[in-house]
C-alpha positions in Angstrom: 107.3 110.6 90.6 109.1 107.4 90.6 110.6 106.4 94.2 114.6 106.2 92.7 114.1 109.8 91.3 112.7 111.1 95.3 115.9 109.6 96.9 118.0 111.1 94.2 116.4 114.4 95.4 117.1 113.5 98.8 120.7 112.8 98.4 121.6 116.0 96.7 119.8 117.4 99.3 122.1 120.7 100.7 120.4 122.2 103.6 122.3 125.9 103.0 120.5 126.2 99.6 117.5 124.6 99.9 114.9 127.0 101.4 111.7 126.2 100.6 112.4 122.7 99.5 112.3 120.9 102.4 108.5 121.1 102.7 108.4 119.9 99.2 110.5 117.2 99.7 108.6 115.6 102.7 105.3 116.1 101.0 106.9 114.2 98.5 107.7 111.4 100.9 104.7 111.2 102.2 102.5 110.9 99.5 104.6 108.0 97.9 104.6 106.7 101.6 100.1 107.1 101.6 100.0 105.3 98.0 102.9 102.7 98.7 100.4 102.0 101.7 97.3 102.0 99.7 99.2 99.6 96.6 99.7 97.3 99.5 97.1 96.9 102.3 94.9 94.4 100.1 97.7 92.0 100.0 98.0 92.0 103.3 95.6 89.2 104.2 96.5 87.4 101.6 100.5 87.8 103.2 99.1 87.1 106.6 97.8 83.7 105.7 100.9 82.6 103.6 103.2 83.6 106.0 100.7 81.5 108.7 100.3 78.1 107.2 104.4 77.4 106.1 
């Protein structure tokens, strides 16, 4: 699932008819939040020393 589609999701989020959605939804968030994490933490030394030696 694509990142623009989950907040599209989140802003036609209705509380009154959602039910069991809102599980869903933060499952949802949280996995894209575990990979997004995942995608990134090997640039982060990299990042580190840039960021250093300017």
């Amino acid at each position: 699932m694509q990142i623009n589609s989950l907040f599209r999701e989140i802003h036609e989020y209705d509380a009154a008819a959602i039910g069991g959605r809102e599980k869903m939804l933060r499952d949802k968030i949280r996995e894209r939040a575990d990979h997004l994490y995942d995608v990134t933490l090997p640039w982060r030394g990299m990042i580190n020393f840039l960021y250093e030696s300017t």
